[in-house]
MARSE-437453 format. One record per atom (N, C-alpha, C): x, y, z; residue in one letter. Coordinates in steps of 0.001 Angstrom, whole numbers, padded with zeros to 6 digits, always signed. Each point is the difference from the previous one (the first is absolute). Example, Ala and Ser with C-alpha at 12.3 -4.5 7.8 and 13.67 -1.06 7.14 Angstrom:
2
+013190-005690+007800A/-000890+001190+000000A/+000900+001200+000000A/-000350+001050-000720S/+000820+001190+000060S/-000770+001090+000730S/
***
This chain:
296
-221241+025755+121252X/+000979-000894+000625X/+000941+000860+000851X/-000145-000850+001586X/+000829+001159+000343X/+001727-000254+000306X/+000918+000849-000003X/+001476-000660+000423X/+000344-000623+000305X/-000692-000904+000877X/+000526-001097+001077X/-000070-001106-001326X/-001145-000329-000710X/-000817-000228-001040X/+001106-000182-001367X/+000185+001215+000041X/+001112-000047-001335X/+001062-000537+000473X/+000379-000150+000914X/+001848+000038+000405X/-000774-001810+000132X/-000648-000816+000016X/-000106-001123+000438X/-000079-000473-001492X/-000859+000595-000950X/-000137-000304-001425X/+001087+000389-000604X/+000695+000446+000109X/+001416+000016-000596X/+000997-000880+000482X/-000251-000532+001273X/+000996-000524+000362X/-000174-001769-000471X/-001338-000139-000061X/-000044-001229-000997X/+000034-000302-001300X/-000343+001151-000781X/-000034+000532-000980X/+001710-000705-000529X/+001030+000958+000912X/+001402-000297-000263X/+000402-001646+000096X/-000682-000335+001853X/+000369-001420-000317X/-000740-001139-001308X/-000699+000291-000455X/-000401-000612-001095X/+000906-000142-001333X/+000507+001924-000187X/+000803+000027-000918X/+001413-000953+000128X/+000663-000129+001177X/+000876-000335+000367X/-000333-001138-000450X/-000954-000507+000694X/+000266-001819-000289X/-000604-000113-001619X/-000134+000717-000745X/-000240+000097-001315X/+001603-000479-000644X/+000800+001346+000649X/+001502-000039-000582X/+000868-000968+000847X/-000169-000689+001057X/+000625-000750+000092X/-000382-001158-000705X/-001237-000644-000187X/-000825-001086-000856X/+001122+000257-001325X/+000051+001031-000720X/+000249-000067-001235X/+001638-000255-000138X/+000686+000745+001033X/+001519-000168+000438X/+000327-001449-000193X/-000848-000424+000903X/+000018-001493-000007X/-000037-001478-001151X/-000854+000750-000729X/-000567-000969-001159X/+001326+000788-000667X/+000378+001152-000506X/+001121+000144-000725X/+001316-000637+000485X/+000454-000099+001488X/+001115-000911+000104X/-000238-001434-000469X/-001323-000516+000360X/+000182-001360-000299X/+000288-000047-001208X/-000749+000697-001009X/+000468-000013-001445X/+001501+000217-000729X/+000316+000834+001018X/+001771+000349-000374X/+000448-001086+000761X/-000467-001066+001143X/+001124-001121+000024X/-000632-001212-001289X/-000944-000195+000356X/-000486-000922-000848X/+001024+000343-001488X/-000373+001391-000412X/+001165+000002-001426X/+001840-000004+000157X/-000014+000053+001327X/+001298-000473-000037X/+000638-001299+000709X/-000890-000669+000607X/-000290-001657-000291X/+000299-000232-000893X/-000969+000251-001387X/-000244-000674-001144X/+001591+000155-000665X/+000535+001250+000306X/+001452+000585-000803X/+000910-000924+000618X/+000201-000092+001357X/+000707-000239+000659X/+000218-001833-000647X/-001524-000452-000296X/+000182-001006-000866X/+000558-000845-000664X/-000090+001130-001108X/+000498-000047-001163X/+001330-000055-000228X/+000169+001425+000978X/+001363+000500+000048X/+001304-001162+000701X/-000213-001014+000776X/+000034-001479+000793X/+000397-000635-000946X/-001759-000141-000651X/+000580-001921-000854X/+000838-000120-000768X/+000359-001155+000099X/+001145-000246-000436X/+000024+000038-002118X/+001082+000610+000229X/+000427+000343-002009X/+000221-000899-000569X/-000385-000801-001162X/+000416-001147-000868X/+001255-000222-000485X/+000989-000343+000134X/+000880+000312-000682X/+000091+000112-001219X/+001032+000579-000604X/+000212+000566-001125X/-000741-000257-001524X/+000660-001466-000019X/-000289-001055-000996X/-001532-000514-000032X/-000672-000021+000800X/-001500-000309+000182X/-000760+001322+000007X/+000352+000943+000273X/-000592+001285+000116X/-000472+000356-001424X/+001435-000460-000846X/-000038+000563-001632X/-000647-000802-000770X/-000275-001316+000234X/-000665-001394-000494X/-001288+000462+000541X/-001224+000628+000903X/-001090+000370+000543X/+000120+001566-000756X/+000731+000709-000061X/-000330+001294-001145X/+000031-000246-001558X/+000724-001088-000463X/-000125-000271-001178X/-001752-000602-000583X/-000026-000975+000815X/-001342-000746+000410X/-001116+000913-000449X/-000303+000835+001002X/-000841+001050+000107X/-000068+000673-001259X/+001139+000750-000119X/-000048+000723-001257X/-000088-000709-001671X/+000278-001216+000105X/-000572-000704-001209X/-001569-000061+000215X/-000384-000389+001135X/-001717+000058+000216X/-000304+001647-001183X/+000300+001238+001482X/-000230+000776-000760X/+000226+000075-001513X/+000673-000299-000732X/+000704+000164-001291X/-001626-000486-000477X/-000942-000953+000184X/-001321-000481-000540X/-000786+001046+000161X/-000257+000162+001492X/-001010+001018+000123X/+000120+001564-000531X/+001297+000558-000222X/-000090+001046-000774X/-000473+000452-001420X/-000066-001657-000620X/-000817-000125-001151X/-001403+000767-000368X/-000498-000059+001425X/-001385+001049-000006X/+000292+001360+000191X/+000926+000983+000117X/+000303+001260+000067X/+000820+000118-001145X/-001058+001420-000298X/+001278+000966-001086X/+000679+001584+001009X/+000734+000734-000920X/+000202+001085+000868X/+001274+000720-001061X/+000145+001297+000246X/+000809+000918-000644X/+001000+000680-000270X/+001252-000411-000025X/+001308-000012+000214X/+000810+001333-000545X/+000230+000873+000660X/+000970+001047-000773X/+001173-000110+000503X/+001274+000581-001916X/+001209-000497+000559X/+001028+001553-000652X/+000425+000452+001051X/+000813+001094-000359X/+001729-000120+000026X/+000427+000126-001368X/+001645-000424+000165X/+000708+001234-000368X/+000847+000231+000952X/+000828+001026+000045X/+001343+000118-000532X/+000458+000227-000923X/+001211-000324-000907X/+001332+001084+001124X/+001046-000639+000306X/+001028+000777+000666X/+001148+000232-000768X/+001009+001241+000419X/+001298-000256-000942X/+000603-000218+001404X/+001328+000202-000335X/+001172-000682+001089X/+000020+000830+001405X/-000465+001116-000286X/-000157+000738+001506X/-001670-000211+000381X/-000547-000653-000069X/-001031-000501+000248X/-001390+000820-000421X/-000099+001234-000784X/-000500+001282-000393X/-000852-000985-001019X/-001597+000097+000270X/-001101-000627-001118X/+000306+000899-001580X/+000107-000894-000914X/+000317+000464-001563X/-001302-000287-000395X/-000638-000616+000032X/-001621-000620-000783X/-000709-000441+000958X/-001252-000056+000037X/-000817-000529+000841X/-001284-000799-001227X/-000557-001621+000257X/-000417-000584-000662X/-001117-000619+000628X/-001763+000081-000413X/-000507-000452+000992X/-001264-001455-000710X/+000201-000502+000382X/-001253-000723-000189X/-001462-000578+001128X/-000841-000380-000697X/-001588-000109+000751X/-000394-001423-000562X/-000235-001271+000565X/-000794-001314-000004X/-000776-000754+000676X/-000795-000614-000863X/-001212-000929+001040X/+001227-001053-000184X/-000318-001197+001371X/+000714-000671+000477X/-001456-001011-000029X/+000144-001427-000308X/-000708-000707+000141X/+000230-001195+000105X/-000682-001339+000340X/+000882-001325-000672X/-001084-000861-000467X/+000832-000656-001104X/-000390-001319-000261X/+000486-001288+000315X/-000704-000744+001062X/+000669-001672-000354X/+001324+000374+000955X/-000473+001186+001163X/+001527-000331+000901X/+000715+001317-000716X/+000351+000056-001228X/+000633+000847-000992X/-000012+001383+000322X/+000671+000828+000403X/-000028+001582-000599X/+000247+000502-001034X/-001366+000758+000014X/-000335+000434-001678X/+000175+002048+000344X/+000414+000674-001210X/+000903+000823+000374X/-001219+001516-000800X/-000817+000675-000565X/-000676+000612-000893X/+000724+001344+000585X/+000484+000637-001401X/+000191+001579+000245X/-000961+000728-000489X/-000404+001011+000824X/-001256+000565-000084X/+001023+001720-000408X/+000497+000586+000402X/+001046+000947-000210X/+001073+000264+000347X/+001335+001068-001195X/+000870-000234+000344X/+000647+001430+000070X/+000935+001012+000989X/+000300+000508+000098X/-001081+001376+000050X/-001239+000109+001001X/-001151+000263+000103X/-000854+000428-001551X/+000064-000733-000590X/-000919+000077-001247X/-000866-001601-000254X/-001168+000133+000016X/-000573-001379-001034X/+000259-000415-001284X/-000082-001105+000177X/+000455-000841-001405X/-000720+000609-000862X/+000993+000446-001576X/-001073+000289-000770X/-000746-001591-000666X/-001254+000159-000909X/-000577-001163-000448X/+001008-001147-000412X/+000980+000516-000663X/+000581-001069-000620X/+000837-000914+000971X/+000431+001361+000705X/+000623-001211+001509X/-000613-000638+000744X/-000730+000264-000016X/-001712-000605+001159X/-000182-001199-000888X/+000156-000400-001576X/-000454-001295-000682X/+001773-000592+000233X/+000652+000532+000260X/+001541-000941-000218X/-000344-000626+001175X/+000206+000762+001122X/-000143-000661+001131X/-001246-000872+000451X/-000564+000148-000707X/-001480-000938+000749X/+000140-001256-001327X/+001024-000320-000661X/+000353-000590-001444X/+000882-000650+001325X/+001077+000588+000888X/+001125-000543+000700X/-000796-001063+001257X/-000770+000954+000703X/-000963-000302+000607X/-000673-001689+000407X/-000398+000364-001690X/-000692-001598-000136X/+000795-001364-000359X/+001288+000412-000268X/+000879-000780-000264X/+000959-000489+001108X/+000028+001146+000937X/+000271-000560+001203X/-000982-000788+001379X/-001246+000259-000452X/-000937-001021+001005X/-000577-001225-000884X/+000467+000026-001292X/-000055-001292-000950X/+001136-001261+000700X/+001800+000622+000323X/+000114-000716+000494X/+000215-000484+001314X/-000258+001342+000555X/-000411-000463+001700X/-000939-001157-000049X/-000900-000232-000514X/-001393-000710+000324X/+000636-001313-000612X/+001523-000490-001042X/+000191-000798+000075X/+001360-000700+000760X/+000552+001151+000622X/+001145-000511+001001X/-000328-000087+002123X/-000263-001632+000011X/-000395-000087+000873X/+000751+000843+001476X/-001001+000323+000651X/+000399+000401+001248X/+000827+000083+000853X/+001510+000919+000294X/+000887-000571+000696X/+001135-000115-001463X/-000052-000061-000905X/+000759+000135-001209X/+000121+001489-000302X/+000813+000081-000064X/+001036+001344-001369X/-000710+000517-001229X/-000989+000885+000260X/+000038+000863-000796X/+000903+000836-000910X/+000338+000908+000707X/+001187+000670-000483X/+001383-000131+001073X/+001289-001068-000136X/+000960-000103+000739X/+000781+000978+000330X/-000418+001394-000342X/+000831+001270+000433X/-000409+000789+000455X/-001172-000825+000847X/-001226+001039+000894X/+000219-000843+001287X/+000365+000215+000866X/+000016-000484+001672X/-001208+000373+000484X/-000995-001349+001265X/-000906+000638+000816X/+000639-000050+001251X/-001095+000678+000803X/+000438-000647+001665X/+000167-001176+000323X/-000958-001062-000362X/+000420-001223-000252X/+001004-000831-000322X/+000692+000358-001228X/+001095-000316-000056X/+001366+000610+000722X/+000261+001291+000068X/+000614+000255+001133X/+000194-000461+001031X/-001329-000436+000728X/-000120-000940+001601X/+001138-001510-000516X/-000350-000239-001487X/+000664-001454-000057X/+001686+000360-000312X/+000555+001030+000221X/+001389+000294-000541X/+000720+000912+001550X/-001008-000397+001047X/+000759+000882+001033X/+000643-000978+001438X/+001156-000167+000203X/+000189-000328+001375X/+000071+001041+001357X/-001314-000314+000696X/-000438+000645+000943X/+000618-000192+001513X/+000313+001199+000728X/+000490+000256+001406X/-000214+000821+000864X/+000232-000072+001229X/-000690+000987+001231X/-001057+000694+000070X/-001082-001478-000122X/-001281+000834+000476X/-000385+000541+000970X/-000521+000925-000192X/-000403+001051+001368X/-001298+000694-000304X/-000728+000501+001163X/-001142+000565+000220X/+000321+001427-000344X/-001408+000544-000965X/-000026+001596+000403X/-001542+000115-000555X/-000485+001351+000901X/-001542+000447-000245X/+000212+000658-001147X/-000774-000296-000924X/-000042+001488-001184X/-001831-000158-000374X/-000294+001426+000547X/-001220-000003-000224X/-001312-000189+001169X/+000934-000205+000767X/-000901-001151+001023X/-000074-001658-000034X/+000555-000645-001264X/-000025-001511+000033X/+001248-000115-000019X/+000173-001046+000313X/+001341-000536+000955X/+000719-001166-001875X/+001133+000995+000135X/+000783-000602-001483X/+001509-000831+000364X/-000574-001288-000725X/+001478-000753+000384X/+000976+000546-001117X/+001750+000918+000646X/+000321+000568-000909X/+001542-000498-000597X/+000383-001053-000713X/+001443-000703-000722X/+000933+000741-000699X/+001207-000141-000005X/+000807+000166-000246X/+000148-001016-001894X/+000719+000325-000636X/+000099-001405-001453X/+001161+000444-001115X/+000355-001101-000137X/+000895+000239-001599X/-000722-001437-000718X/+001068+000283-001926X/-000820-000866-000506X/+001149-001159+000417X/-000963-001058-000363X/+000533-001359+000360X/+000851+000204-001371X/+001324-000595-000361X/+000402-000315-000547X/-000037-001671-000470X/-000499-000411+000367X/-000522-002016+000001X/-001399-000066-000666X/-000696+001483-000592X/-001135-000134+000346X/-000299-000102-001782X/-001004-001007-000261X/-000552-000184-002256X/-000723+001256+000108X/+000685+000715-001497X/-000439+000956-000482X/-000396-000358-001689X/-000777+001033-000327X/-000686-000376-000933X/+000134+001181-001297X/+000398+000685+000322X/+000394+001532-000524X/+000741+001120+000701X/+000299+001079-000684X/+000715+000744+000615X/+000017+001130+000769X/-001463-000130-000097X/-000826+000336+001778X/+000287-000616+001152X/-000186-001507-000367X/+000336-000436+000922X/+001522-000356+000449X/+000767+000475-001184X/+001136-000078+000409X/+000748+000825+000940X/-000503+001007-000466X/+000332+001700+000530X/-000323-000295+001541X/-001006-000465+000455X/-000993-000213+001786X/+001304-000525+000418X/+001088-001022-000661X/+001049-000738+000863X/+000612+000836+000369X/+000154+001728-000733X/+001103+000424+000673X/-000453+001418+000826X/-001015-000060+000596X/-000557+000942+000868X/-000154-000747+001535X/+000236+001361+000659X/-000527-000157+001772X/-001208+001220+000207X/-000358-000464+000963X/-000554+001245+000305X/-000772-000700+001961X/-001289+000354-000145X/-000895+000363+000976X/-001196-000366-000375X/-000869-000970+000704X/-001287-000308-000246X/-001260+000136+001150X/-000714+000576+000098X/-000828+000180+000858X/-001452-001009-000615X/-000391-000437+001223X/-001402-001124-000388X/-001258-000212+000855X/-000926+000922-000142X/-001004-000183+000800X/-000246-001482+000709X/+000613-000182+001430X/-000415-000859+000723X/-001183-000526+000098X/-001517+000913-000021X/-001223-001244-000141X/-000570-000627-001203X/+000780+000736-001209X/-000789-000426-001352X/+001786-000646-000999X/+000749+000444+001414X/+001474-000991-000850X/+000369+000564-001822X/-000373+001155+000132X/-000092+000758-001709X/+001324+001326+000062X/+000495-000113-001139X/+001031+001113+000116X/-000387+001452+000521X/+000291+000360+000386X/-000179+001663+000049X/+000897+000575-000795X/+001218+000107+000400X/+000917+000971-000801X/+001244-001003+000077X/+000477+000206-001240X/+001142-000134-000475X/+001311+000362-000070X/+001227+000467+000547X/+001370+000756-000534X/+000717-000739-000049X/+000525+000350-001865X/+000760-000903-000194X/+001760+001089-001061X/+000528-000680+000135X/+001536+000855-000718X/+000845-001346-000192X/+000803+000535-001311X/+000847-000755-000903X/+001383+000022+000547X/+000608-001254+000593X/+001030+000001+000788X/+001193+000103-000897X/-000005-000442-001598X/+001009-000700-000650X/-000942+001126-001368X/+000975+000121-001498X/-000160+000149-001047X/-001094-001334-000338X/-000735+000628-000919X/-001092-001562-000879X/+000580+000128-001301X/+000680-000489-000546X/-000196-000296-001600X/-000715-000303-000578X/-000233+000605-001282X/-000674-000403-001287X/+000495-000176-000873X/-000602-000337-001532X/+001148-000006-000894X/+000830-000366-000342X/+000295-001075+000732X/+001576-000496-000293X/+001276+000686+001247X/-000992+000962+000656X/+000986+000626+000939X/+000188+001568-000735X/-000449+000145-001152X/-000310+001404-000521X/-000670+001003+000573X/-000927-000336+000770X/-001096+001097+000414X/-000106-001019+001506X/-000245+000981+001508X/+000355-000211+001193X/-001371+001056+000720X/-000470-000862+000589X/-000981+000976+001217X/+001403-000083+001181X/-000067+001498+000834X/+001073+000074+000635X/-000048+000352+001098X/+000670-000768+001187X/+000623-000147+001311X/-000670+001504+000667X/-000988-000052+000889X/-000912+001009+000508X/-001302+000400-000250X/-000187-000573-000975X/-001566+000380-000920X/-000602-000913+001097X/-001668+000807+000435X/-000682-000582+001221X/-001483-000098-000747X/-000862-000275+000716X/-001223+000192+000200X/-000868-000499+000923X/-001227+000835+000136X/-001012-000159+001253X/-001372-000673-000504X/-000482-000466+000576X/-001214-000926-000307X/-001292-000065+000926X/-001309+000461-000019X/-000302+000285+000982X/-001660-000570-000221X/-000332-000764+000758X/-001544-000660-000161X/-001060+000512+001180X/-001217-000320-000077X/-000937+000537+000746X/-001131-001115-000159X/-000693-000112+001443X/-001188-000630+000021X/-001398+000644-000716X/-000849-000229-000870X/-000770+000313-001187X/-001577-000299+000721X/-000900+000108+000021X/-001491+000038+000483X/+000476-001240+001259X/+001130-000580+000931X/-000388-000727+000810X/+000461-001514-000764X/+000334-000333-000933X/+000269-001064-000900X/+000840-000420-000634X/+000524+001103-000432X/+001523+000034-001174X/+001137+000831+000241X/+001183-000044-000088X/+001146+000630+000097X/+000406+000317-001278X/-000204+001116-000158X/+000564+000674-001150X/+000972+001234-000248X/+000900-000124-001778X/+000960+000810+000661X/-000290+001918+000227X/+000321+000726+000686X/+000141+001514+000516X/+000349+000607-001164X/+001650-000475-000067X/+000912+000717-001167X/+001413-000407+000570X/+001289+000847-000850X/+001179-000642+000159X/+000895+001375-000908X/+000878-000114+000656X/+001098+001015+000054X/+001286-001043-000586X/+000441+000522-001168X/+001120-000658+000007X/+001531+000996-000966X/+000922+000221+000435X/+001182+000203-000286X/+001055-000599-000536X/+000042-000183-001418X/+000774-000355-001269X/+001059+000249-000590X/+001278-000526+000402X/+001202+000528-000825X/+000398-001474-001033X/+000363+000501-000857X/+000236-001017-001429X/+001245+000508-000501X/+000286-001291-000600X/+001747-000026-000399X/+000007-000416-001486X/+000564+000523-000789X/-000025-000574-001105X/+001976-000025-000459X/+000557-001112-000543X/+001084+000061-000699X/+000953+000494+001472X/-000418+000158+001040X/+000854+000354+001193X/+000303+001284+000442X/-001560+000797-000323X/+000405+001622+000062X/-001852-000165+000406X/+000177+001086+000934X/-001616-000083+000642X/-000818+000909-001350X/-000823-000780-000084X/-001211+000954-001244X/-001504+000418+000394X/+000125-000302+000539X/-001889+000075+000732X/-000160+000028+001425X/-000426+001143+000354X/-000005-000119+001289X/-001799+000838+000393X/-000615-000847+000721X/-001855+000430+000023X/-000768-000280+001541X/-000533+000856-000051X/-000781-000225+001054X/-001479-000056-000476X/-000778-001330+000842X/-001487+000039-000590X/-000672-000246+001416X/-001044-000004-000444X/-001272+000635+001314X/-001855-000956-000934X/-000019-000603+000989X/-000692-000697-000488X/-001332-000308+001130X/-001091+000612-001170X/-001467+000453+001400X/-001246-001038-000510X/-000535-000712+001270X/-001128-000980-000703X/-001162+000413+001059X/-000702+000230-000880X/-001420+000368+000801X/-001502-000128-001100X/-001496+000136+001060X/-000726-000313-001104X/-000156-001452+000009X/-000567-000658+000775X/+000096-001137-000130X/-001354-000646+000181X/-000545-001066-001160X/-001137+000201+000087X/-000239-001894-000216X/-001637-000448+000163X/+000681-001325-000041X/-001054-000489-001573X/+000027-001036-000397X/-000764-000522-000838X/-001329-000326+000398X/-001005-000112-000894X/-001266-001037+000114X/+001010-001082+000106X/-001154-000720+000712X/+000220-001410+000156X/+000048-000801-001260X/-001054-000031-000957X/+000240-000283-001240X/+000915+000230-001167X/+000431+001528+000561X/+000955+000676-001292X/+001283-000511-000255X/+000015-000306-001611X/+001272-000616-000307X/+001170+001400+000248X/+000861-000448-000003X/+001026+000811+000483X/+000734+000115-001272X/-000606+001516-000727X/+000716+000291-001146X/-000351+001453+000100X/+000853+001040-001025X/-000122+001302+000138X/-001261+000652-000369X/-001127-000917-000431X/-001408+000817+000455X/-000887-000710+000886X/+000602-000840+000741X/-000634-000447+001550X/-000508+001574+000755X/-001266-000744+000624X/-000797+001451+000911X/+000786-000214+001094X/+000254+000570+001351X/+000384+000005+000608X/-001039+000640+001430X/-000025-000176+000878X/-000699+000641+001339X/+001020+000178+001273X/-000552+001352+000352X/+001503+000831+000849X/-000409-001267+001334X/
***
């Protein structure tokens, strides 16, 4: 091949490449408007207000509250004991399967402070175990198990919600509220009493309308007791959920910061850290008890 030859085969050679990289230039802008169309969207339509926003997340998340019935998964909980300059004195840890019955959360400690149960604790608790999905399976759905256990669910029903606004986290577009508790609002225990006197921050996946994360802090003292014993004015916590194989929203973990009052002199002051992972779902057939098989 001679020069004239090469310099002509190269020179198409290049224009080929060229219109290679402009072809591809091309298909990549359309794709970067097309995805910011779609944002631009989102980012547009119009926000529900407040009160309907929280009535469509409550909704949802009672749905979910059924379908989580088919997932188990593995909960570790580390509590950090403080003295008054905030310096950890003890550290306390526990390890549980998380499961439900009948709607119900059912609670199994598998270990505590990194050691396994010895035998005899392994028969107390699986003795506790069965006594607690004895009466899950007879307190219908949407009823009180234990009244000093709060879900997300009930929370959604103890919050007056404000200034919704847009933000990306993740890449999906989260409608994100402002809330305190309703004070107008039936409580049923003192879980749910406690929700009246928190604000915080709610973030809610806009296409599946499901919590994401939670922040919430204690505006006022809570009494107990007669007014003897007080959860106290600053104690917070974080709450944090995740989408699960494409189907379920389940929770991450949760951070929470604890000061307690007893007789009017602070006595307890803790930080805990709380990790859920491992999440696996049932046979379709399997009753949902602590020797149900499970498939990841």
């Amino acid at each position: 091949m001679n020069r004239e030859r090469v310099r002509t085969y190269l020179k198409v050679r290049k224009y080929s490449y060229s219109k290679v990289i402009i072809r591809r230039i091309g298909i990549l802008w359309l794709a970067c408007c097309l995805y910011a169309a779609v944002s631009f969207a989102q980012q547009t339509a119009p926000i529900p207000d407040a009160a309907t926003l929280l009535k469509l997340v409550a909704e949802h998340q009672r749905e979910m509250d059924k379908t989580r019935e088919n997932y188990t998964w593995r909960e570790s909980m580390v509590t950090q004991m403080l003295d008054k300059h905030g310096q950890i004195t003890k550290t306390e840890s526990e390890v549980v399967d998380v499961f439900f019955v009948n709607t119900h959360e059912i609670r199994r400690l598998v270990k505590k402070d990194g050691k396994d149960l010895t035998p005899d604790e392994q028969k107390k608790e699986q003795d506790r175990v069965m006594k607690e999905i004895a009466k899950a399976e007879k307190t219908p759905p949407g009823e009180f198990l234990n009244k000093n256990v709060v879900s997300v669910t009930q929370v959604l029903s103890m919050m007056k919600a404000s200034h919704p606004r847009r933000e990306m986290v993740d890449g999906r577009s989260d409608i994100v509220f402002d809330f305190t508790g309703d004070p107008h609002a039936k409580t049923h225990g003192i879980a749910e009493d406690a929700s009246k006197k928190m604000s915080g921050t709610l973030w809610v996946d806009e296409k599946n309308m499901q919590v994401r994360r939670l922040v919430a802090r204690f505006d006022d003292n809570f009494h107990l007791g007669f007014g003897l014993f007080s959860v106290g004015k600053g104690s917070n916590f974080t709450f944090d959920q995740k989408l699960v194989n494409n189907e379920l929203w389940l929770p991450v973990g949760a951070q929470a910061h604890v000061v307690a009052h007893a007789f009017g002199l602070i006595s307890y002051r803790a930080n805990v850290t709380i990790t859920d992972s491992n999440y696996q779902r049932f046979h379709v057939q399997a009753e949902q008890t602590p020797k149900a098989s499970v498939v990841q």
